[in-house]
PAGU-929906 format. One record per residue: residue in three letters; x, y, z of N, C-alpha, C, O, CB in turn; chain; residue number from 1. Coordinates in nm, 4 decimals. Glycine has a CB too. Layout:
N
   type     n.east    n.north       n.up    ca.east   ca.north      ca.up     c.east    c.north       c.up     o.east    o.north       o.up    cb.east   cb.north      cb.up   mol   seq
    ALA          X          Y          Z          X          Y          Z          X          Y          Z          X          Y          Z          X          Y          Z     A   NUM
...
# end
This chain:
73
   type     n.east    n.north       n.up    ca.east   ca.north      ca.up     c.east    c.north       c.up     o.east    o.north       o.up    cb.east   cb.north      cb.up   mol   seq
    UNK    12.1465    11.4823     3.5978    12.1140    11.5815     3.6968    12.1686    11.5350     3.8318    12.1752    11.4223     3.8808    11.9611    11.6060     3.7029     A     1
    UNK    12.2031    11.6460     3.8741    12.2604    11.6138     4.0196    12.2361    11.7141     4.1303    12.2570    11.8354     4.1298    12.4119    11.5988     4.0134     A     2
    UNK    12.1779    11.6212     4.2438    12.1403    11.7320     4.3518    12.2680    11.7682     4.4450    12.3553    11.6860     4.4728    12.0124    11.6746     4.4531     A     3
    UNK    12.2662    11.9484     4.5045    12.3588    11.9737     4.5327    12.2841    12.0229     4.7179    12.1699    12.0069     4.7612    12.4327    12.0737     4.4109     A     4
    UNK    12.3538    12.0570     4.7557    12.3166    12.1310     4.9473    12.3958    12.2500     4.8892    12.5005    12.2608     4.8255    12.4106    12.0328     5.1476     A     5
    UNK    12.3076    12.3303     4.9348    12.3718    12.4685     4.9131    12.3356    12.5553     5.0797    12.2349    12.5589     5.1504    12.2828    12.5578     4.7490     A     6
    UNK    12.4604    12.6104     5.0906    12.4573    12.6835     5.2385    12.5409    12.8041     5.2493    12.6464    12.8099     5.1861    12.5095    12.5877     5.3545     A     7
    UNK    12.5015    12.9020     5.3255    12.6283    12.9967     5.3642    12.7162    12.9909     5.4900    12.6622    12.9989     5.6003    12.5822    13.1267     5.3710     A     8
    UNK    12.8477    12.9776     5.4787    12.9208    12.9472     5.6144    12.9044    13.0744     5.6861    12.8262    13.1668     5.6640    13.0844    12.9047     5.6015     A     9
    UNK    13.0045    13.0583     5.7869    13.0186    13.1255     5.8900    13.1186    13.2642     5.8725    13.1474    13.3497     5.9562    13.0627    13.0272     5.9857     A    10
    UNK    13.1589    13.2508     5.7296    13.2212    13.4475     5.7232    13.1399    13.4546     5.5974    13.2086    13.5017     5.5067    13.4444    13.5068     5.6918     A    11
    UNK    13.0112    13.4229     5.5572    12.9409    13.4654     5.4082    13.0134    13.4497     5.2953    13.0388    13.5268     5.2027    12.9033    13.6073     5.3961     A    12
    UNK    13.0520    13.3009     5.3250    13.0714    13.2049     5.2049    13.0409    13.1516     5.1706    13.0659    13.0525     5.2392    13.1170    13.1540     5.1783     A    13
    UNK    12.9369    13.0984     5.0170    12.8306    13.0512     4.9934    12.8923    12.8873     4.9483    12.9581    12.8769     4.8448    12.7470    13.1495     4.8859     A    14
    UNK    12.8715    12.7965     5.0126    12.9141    12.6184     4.9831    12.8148    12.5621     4.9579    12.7081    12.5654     5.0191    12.9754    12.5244     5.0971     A    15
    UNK    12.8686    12.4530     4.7785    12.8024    12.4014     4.7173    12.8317    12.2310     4.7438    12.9404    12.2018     4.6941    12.8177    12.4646     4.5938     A    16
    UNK    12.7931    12.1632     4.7805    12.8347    12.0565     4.7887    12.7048    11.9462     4.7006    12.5822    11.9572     4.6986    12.8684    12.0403     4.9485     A    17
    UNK    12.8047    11.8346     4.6299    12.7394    11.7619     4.6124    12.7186    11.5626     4.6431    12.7813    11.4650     4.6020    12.7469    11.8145     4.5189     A    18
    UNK    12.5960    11.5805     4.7361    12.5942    11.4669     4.8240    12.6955    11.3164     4.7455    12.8033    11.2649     4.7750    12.4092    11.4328     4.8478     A    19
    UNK    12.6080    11.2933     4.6541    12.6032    11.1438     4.5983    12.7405    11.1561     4.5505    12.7734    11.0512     4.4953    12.4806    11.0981     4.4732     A    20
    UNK    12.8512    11.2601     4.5501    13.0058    11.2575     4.4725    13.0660    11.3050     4.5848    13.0804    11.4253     4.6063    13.0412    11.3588     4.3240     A    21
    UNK    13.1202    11.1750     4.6945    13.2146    11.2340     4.7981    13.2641    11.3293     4.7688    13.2883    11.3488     4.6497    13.3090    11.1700     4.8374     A    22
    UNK    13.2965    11.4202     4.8617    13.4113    11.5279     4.8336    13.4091    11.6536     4.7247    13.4738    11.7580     4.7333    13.5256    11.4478     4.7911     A    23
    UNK    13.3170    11.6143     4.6203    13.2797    11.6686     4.5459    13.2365    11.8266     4.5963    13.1839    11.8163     4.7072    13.1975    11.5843     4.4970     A    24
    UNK    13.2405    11.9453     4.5589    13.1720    12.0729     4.6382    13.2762    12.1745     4.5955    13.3954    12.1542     4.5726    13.1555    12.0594     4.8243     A    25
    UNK    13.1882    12.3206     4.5876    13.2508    12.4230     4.5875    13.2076    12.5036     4.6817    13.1481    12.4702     4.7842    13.2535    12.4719     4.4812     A    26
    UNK    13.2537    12.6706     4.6287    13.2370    12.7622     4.7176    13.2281    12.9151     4.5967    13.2788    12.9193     4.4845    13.3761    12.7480     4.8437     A    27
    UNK    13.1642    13.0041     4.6520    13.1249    13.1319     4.5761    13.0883    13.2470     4.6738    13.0130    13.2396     4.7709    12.9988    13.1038     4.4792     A    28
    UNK    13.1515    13.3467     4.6318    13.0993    13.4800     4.6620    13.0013    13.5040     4.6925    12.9719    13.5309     4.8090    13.1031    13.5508     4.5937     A    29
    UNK    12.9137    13.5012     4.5880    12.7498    13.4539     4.6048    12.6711    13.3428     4.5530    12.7319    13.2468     4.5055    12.6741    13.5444     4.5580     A    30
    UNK    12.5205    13.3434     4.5564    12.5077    13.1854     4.5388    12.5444    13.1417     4.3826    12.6097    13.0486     4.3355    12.3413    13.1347     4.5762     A    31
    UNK    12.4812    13.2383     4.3326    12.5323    13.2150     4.1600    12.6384    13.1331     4.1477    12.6393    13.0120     4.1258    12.5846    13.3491     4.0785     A    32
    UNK    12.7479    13.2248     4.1669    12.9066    13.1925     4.1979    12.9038    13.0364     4.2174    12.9392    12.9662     4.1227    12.9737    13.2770     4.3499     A    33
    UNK    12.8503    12.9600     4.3742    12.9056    12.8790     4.4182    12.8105    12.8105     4.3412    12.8777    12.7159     4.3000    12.9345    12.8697     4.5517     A    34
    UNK    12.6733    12.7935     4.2849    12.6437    12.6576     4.2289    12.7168    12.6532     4.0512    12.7038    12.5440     3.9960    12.4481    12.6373     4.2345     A    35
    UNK    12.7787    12.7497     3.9795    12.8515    12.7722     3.8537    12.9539    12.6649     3.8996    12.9707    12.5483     3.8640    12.9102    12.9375     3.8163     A    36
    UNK    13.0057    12.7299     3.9749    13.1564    12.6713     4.0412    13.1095    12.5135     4.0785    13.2001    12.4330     4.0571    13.2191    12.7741     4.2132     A    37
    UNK    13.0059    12.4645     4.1216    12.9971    12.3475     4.1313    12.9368    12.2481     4.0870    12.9408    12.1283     4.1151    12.9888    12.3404     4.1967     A    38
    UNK    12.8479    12.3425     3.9737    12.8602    12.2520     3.8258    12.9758    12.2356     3.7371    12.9768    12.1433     3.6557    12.7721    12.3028     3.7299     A    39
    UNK    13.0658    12.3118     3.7459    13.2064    12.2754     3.6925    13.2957    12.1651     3.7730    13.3808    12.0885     3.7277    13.2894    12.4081     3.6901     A    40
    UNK    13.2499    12.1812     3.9048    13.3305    12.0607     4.0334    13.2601    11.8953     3.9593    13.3150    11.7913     3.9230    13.2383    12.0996     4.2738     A    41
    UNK    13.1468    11.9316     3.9623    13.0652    11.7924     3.9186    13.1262    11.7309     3.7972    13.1788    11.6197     3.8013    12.9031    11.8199     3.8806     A    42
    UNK    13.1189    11.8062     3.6849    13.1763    11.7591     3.5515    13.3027    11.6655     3.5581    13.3058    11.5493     3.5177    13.2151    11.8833     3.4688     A    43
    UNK    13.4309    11.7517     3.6293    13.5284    11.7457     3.6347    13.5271    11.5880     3.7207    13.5540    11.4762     3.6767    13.5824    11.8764     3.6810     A    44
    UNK    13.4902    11.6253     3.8406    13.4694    11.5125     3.8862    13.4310    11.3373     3.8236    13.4959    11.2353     3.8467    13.3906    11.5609     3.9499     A    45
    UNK    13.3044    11.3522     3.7404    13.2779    11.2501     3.6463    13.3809    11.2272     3.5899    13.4578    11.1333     3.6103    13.1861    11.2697     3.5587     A    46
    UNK    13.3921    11.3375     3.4921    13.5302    11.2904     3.4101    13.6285    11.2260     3.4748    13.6554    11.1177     3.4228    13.6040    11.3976     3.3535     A    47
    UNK    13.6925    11.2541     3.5708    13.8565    11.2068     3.6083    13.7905    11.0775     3.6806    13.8771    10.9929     3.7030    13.9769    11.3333     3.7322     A    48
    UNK    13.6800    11.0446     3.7169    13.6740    10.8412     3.7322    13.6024    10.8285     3.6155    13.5671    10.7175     3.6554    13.5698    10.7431     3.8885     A    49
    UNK    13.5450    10.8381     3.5034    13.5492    10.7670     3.3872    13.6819    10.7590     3.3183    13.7021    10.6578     3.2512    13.4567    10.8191     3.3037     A    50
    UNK    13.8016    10.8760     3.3264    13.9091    10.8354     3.3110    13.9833    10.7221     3.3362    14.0507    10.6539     3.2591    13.9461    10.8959     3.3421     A    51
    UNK    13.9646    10.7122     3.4403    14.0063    10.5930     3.5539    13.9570    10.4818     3.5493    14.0071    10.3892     3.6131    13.9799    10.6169     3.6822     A    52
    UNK    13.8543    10.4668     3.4772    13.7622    10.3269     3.4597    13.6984    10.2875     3.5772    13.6615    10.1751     3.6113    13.8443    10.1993     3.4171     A    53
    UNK    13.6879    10.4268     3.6516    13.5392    10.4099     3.7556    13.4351    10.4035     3.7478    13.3803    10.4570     3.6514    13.5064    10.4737     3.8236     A    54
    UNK    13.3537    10.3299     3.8526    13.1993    10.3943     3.8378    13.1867    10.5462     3.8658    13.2543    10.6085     3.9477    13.0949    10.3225     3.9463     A    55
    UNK    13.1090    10.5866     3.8011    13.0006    10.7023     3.8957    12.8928    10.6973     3.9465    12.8005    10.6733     3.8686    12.9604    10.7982     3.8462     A    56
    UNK    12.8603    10.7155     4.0828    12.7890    10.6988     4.1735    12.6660    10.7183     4.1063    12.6725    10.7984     4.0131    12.8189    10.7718     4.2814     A    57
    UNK    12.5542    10.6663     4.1284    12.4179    10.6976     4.1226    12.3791    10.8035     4.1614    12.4504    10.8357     4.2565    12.3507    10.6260     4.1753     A    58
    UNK    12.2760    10.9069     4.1338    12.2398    11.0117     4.2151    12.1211    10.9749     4.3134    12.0261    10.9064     4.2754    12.2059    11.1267     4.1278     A    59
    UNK    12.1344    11.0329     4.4636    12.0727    10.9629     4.6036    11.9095    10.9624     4.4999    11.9055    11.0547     4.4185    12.0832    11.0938     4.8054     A    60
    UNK    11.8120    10.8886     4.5009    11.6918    10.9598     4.5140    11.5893    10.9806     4.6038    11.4761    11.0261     4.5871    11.6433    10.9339     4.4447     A    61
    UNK    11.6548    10.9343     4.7159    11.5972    10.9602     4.8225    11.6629    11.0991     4.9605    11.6930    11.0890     5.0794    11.5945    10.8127     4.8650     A    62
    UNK    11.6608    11.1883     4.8855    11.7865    11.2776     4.9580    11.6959    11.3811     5.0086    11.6289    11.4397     4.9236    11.9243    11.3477     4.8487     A    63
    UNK    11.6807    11.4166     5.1401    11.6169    11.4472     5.2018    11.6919    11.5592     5.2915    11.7933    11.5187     5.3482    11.5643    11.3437     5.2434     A    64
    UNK    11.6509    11.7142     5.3151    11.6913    11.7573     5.4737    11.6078    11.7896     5.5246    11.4985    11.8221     5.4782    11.7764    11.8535     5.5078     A    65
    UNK    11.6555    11.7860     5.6705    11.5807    11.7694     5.7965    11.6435    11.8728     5.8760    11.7624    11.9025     5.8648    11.5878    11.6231     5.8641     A    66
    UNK    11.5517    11.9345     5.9670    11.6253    12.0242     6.0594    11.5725    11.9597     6.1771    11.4538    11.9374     6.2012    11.5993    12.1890     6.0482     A    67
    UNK    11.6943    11.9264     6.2625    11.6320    11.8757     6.4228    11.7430    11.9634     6.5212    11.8471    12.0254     6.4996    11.6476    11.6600     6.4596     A    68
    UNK    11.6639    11.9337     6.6348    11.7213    12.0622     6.7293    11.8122    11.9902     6.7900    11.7957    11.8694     6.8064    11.6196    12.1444     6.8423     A    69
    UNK    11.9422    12.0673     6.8399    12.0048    12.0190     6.9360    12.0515    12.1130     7.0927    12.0641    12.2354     7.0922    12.1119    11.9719     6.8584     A    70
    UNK    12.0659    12.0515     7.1814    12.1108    12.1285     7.2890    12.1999    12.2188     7.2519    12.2887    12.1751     7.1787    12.1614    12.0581     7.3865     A    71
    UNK    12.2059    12.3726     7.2894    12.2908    12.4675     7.2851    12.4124    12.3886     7.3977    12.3693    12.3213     7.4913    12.2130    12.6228     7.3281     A    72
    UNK    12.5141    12.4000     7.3836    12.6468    12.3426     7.4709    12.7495    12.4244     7.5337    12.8419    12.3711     7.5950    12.7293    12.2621     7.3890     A    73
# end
């Protein structure tokens, strides 16, 4: 299992990212879309560094969000 951040950008594009696999992340139409799409990113991902005779990262278990305020600029 792997935890993902799921968000909508700034033209209502839904981004799936997943923390503990740099770089790792997709994107979808809607949310469906983008977490499908980034359970297929994840897989793929594993696979091509077990290919490689990498590790794969641990998943965080301490993964936490926070909302803190910042000055408007």
């Amino acid at each position: 299992m792997r935890n993902i951040i799921l968000y909508m950008d700034e033209d209502g594009v839904w981004i799936a990212e997943c923390p503990s696999l740099p770089g790792c992340g997709s994107d979808g139409k809607t949310r469906e879309e983008a977490i499908e799409r980034v359970k297929e990113a994840i897989q793929v991902y594993i696979e091509a560094l077990e290919e490689d005779g990498l590790s794969v990262p641990e998943e965080y278990d301490n993964l936490e969000l926070i909302a803190v305020e910042t000055e408007a600029g």
